[in-house]
Steps between C-alpha positions, in 0.01 A plus 500: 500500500355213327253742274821744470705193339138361253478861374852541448506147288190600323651847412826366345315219347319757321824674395636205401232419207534867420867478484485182296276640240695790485794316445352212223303814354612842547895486530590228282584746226658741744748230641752312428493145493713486823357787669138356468610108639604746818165685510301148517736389719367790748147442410546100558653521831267762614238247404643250713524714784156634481324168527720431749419788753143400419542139652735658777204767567246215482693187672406359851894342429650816534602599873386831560875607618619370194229658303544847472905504462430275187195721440744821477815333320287374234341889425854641540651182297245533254534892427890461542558221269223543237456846498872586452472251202268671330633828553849336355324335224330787390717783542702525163137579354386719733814643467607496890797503711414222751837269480472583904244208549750255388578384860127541633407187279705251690391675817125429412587149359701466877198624706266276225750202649461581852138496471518154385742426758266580839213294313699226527650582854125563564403107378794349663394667852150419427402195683286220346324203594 
């Protein structure tokens, strides 16, 4: 699980400075100036989450119960909440019908929360000396 979680953080750490060049480079004359402060909205948060399923993937702090659940709602947060972003950002000028993934946004942003949530259930069950 623990490689699963470093390749998966690599991976969207890589799409992330993709994204973000894209985004400063590539679609800022495509997109409107409210349309691209959503895209790097996506490509921040999907920064964020990235480096943190590396340190969940590579931390002795994580509880191996707890580890894979917040391994799994950070992928699924990630695609649900940035992904649907960028789709939604972009899809006046790539001229697509996508309004659908309005509500899957807060759903990733929910599971992105619930993550959070069992690392810190995960540190207040841990005990210290």
């Amino acid at each position: 699980m623990r490689k699963s979680l470093l390749l998966f953080g690599a991976f969207f750490g890589i799409l992330a400075v993709i994204f973000g060049a894209l985004g400063a480079h590539a679609l800022e004359n495509h997109l409107d100036e409210s349309a691209l402060k959503s895209f790097e909205t996506g490509v921040r948060y999907q920064m964020y989450h990235a480096l943190l399923l590396l340190w969940v993937g590579s931390s002795s702090l994580i509880q191996p119960k707890f580890q894979k659940t917040i391994g799994v709602l950070l992928v699924l947060g990630i695609l649900f909440f940035s992904f649907s972003i960028y789709l939604l950002a972009t899809s006046a000028w790539l001229e697509l019908q996508v309004s659908f993934l309005g509500p899957v946004t807060p759903i990733g942003g929910l599971l992105l929360i619930v993550a959070w949530l069992l690392i810190f259930i995960n540190f207040f069950k841990t005990k210290t000396k």
